[in-house]
Backbone as numpy.savetxt, mean C-alpha at the origin, in Angstrom:
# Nx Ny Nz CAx CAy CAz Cx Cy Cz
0.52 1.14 -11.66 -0.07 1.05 -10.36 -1.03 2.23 -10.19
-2.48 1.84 -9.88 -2.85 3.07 -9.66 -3.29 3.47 -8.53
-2.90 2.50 -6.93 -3.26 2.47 -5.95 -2.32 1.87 -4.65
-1.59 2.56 -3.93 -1.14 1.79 -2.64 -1.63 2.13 -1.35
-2.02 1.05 -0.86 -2.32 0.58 0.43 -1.19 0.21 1.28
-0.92 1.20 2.65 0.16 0.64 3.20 -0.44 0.60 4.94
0.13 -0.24 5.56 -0.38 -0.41 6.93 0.84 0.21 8.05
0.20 1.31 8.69 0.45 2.15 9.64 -0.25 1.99 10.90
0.29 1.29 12.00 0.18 1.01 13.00 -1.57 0.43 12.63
-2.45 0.44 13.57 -3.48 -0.69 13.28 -4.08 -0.10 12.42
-3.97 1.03 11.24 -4.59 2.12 10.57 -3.86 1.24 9.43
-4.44 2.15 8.27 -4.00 1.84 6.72 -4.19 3.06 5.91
-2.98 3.76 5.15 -3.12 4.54 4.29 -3.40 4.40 2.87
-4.35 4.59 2.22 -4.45 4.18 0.96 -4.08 5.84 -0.01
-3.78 5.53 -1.03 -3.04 6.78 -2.14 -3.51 6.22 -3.08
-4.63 7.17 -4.13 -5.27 7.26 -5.23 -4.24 7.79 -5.93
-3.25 6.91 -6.51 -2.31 7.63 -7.34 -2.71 8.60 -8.51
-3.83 8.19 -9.28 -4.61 8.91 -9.91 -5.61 10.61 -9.46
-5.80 10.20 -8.62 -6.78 11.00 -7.71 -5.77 12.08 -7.20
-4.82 11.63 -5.77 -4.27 12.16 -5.29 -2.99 12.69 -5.48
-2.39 12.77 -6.21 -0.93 12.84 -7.48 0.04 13.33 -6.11
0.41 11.89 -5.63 1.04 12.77 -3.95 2.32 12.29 -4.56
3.69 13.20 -3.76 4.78 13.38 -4.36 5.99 12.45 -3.77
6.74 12.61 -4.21 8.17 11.53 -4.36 7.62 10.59 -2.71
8.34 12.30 -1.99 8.55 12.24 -0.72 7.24 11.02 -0.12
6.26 11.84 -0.39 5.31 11.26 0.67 4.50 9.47 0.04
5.36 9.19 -0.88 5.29 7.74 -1.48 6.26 6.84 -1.13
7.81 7.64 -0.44 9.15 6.99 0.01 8.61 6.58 1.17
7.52 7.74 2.02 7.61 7.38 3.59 7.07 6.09 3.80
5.97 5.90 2.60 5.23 4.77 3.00 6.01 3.36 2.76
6.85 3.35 1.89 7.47 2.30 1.24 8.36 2.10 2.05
9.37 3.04 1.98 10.89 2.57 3.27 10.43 2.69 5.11
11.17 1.14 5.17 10.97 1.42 6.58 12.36 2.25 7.35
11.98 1.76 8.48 13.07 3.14 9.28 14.38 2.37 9.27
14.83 1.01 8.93 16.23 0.37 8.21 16.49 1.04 6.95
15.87 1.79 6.37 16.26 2.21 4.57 15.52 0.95 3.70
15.04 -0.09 4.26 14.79 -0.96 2.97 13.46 -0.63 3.31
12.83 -1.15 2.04 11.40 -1.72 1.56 10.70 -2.73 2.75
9.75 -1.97 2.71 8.59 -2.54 4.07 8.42 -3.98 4.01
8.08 -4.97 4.50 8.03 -5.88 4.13 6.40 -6.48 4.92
5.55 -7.27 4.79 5.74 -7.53 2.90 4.86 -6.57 2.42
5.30 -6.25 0.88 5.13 -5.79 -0.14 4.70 -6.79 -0.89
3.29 -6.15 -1.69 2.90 -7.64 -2.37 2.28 -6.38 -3.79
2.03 -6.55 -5.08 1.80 -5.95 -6.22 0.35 -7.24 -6.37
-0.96 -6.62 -6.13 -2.27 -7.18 -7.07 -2.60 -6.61 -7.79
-2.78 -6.92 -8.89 -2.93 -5.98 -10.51 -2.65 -5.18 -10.07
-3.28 -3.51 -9.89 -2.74 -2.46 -10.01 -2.45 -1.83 -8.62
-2.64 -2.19 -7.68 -2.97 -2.32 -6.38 -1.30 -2.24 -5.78
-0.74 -1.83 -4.76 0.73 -2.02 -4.40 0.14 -1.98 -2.52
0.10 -3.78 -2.03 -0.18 -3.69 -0.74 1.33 -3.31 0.03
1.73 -2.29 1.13 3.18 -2.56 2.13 2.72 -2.45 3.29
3.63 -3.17 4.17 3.55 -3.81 5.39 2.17 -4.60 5.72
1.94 -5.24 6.81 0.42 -5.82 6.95 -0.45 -5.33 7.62
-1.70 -5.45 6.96 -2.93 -4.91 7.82 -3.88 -5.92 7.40
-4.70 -6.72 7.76 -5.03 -8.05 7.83 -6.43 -7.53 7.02
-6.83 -6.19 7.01 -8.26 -5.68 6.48 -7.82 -5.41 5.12
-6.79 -5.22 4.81 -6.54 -4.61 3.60 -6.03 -6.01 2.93
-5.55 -6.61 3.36 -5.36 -8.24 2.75 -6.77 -9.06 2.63
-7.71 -8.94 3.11 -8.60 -9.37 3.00 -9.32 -9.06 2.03
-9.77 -7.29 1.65 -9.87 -6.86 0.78 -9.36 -7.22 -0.24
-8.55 -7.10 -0.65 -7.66 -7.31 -1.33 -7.97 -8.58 -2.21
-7.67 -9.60 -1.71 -7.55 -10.92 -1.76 -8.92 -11.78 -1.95
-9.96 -11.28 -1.47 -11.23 -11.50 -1.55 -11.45 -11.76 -2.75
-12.21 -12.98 -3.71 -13.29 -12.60 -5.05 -13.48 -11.03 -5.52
-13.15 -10.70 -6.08 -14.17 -9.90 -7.03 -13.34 -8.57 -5.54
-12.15 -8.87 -5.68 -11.61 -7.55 -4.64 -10.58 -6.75 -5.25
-10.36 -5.87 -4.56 -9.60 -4.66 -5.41 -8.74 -5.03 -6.29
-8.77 -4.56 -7.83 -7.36 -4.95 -8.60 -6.02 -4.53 -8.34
């Protein structure tokens, strides 16, 4: 994976896993919700890791010729 996109209130955080080499912690916050489980939905496009929804980043996403 070299990229997650997660949706935070009408905002979206994206993490250059490559780029930004951000740590355990601040990769758990985005993933677990405040139950302990996994955000839902969580969707894996090629290298791409979309959590929770943000309708811009699905679009992106999902689009032709859109983010891997």
């Amino acid at each position: 994976m070299n990229r997650i996109i997660a949706a935070r209130g009408r905002g979206r955080v994206i993490l250059d896993l490559k780029a930004d080499s951000p740590s355990d912690e601040e990769i758990l916050k985005l993933l677990i919700g405040p139950t302990g489980n996994l955000r839902a939905p969580t969707v894996l496009k090629g290298r791409t890791l979309l959590v929770g929804f943000n309708e811009g980043a699905y679009r992106e996403a999902f689009k032709p010729g859109g983010a891997p």
